[in-house]
N, C-alpha and C positions, 0 to 999 in steps of 0.2 A: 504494500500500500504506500503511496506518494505522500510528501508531506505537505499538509495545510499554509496559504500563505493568509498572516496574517498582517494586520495594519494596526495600528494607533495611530489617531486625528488628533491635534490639538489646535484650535483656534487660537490666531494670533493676537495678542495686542495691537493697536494702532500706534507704536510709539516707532517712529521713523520708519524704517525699511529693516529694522532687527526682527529675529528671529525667538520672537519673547512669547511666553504663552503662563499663564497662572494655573499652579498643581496645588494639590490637594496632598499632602504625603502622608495624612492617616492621624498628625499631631497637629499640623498649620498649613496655611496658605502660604504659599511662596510663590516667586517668578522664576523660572526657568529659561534661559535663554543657549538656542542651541550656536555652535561656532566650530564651523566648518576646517578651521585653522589650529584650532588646540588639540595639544597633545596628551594635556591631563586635564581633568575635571578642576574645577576651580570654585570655592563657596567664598563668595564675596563680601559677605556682610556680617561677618568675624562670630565667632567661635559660639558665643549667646545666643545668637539665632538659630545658628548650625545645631547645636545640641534641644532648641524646642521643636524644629523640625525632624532630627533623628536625633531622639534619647541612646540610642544605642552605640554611636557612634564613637568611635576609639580613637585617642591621639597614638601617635607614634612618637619615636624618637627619628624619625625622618623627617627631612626636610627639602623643598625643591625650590629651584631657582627658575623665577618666572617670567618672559618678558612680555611686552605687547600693551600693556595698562601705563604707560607711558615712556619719557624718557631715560627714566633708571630702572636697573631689573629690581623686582622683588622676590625677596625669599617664604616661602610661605611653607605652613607649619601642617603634616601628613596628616590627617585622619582614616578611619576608614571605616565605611558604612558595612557590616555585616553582611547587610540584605537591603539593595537599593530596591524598588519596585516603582516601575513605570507604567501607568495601567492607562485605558480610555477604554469605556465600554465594558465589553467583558474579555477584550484581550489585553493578556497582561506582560510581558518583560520583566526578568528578573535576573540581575547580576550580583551573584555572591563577593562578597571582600573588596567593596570597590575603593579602590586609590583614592581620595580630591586631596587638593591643596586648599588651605584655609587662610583666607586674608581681610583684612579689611576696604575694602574698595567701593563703597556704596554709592559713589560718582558713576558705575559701570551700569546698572538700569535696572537689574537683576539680582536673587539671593545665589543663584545656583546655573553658572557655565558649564553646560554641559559639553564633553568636548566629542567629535568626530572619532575616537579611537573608540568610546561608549558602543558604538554602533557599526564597526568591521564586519559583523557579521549579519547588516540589514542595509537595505536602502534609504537614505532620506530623502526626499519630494517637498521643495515648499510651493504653494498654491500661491501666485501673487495676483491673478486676477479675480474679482469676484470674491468669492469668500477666502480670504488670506485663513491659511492652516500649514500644520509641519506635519508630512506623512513619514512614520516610520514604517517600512514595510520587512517584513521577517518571517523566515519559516518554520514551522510550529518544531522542527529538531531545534531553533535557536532562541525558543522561549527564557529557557535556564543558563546564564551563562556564567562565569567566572572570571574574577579577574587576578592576573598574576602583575606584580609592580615588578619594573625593571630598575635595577637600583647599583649605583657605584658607590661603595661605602654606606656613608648616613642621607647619599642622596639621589633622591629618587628622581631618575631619568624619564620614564614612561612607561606606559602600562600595554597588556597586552591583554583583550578577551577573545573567551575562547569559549565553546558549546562545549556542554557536560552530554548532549546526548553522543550514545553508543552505535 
């Protein structure tokens, strides 16, 4: 038997031409904004927030070095979400252990920069005529996925996901 291809919609904000959408992650409301250019996830609106939207969320002793958020790099301080879940509808996305870097950057529009490497194992689609949306598209072997950090010493390079199915 073939496997199911599934989708999650998420309606965009009106704020510029970004790629911003409001989630629900079970504890708060957050912004979400997805970036086709990053390498790690990124929570921008520092640690406090980070912890009432995932309670479960782990600091590390890693730390990565971040550019793009202006003229000087930052270095931002590892966490790592258990069990991230990405849901619309009734299909859901789920990546075990995921990497972000945690900063404070609430100039950037967003709680939660989702990065391109989240999603190696789906398609994204954004709708910019008409009803603006972010289509993730995936198939039902890449529902569960896992993520492994790629790390030089105490500093984390990039991450890499991969499907747990057999």
């Amino acid at each position: 038997m073939g496997s199911q291809v599934l989708t999650l919609s998420f309606p965009l904000t009106n704020v510029m031409t970004r790629q911003i959408f409001e989630y629900n992650t079970g504890n708060s409301d957050i912004t979400m904004m997805y970036d086709s250019g990053a390498q790690i996830p990124v929570w921008c609106t520092g640690s406090a927030v980070l912890l009432d939207a995932y309670p479960k969320a782990l600091k590390t002793d890693l730390l990565c070095t971040i550019s793009g958020f202006g003229r000087e790099k930052d270095v931002g301080k590892i966490y790592v979400l258990p069990e991230f879940i990405l849901s619309s509808g009734e299909n859901t996305m789920v990546i075990d252990n995921l990497y972000i870097a945690e900063l404070f950057k609430p100039f950037i529009g967003c709680d939660f920069l989702i990065s391109e490497t989240m999603f190696s194992k789906a398609d994204t689609t954004t709708l910019r005529r008409g009803k603006r949306e972010l289509l993730i598209t995936f198939d039902d072997l890449s529902r569960h996925l896992q993520c492994t950090p790629k790390k030089q010493g105490k500093e984390l390079t990039d991450i890499a996901i991969w499907s747990q199915a057999k």
